[in-house]
C-alpha positions in Angstrom: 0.0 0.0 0.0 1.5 3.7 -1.2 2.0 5.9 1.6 -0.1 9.1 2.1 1.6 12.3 2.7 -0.4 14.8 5.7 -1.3 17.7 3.9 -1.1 21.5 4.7 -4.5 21.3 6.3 -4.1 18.2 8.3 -0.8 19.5 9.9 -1.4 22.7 10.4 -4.5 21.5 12.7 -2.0 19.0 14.8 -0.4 22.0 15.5 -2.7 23.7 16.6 -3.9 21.0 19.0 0.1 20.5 20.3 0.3 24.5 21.1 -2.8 24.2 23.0 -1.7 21.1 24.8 1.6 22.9 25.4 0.3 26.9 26.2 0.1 26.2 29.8 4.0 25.0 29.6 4.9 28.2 27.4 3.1 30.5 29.3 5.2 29.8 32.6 8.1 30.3 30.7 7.6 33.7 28.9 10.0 34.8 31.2 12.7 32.8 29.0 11.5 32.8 25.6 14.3 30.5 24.7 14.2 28.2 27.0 10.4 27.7 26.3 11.5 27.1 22.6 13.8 24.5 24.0 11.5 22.7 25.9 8.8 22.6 23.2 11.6 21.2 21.1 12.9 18.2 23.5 9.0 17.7 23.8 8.5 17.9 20.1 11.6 15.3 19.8 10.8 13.1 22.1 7.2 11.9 20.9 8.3 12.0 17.2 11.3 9.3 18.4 8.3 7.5 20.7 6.9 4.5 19.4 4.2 6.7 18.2 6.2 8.4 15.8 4.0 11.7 16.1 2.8 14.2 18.6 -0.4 14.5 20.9 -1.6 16.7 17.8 -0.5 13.9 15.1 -1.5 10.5 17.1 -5.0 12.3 17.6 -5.1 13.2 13.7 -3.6 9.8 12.9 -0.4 10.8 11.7 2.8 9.5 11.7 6.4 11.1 11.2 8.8 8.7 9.5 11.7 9.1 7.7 12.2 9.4 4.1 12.8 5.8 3.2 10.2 5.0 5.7 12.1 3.8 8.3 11.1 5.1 12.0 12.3 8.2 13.1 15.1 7.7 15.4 16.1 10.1 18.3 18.6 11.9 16.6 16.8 12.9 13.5 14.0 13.6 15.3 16.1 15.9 17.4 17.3 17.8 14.3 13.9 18.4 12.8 12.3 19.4 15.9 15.2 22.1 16.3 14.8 23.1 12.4 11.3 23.4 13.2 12.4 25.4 16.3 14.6 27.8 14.0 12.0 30.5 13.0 11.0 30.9 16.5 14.4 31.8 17.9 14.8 34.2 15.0 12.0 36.2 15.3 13.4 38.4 17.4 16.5 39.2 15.4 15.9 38.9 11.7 12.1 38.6 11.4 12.2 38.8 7.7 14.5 35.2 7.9 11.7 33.9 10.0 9.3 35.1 7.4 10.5 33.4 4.4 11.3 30.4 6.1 7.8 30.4 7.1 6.9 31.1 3.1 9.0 28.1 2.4 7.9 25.7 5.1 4.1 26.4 3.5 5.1 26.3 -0.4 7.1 22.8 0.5 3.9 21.0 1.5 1.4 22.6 -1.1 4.0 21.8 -4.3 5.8 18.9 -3.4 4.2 15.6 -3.7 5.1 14.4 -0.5 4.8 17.6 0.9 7.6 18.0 3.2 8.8 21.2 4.7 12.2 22.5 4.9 12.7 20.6 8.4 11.2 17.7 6.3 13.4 17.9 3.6 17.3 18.9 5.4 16.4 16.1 8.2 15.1 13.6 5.5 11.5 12.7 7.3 8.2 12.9 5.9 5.2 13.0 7.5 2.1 10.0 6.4 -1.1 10.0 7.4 -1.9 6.6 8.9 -5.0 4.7 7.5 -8.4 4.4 8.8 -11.2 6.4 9.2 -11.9 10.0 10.1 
């Protein structure tokens, strides 16, 4: 059976469900906007290397990050994509217009490609499937 990419939509709501499972977490941190980044990004790394393969906002979507081949994820290349994914946050501050476009190229990456991967996708070689089953 072919794999089937997440698309834009899909993702975009897992996200939304992970930053409100994680707003409680953030918001006792806006103290230390870094360190909340960090910690979002250790949590981010370590359900992607779980067994699950995916966040709260992913398993509840029924989604899966794997890698490119299709191989699990493994700790370390989760670790790198979750920091990749990490990287417009931290710039923000400093060169919003960086954070901007890699924003503009996270989005164009999962409407064109066919296995619409974003730029943390693509430089960590993961892709993320949606499992089957029904919605």
């Amino acid at each position: 059976m072919p794999l089937e990419y997440a698309a834009l939509p899909r993702r975009g709501a897992a996200f939304l469900i992970d930053a409100l499972v994680l707003t409680p977490a953030v918001l006792l941190a806006r103290e230390s906007a870094p360190l909340a980044v960090v910690a979002v990004t250790l949590w981010w790394t370590a359900f992607e290397a779980s067994p699950w393969q995916a966040s709260p906002g992913k398993r509840f979507l029924r989604m899966q990050t794997i890698q490119a081949d299709g191989r699990p994820v493994g700790f370390g290349r989760a670790l790198w994509r979750s920091a990749l994914k990490a990287l417009p946050w931290l710039l923000l501050p400093f060169w919003p217009w960086v954070s901007g476009a890699l924003a503009v190229v996270t989005v164009l990456g999962m409407l064109a490609g066919r296995r619409r991967r974003a730029y943390a996708d693509l430089l960590a070689g993961t892709a993320v499937i949606r499992l089957p089953g029904k919605d």
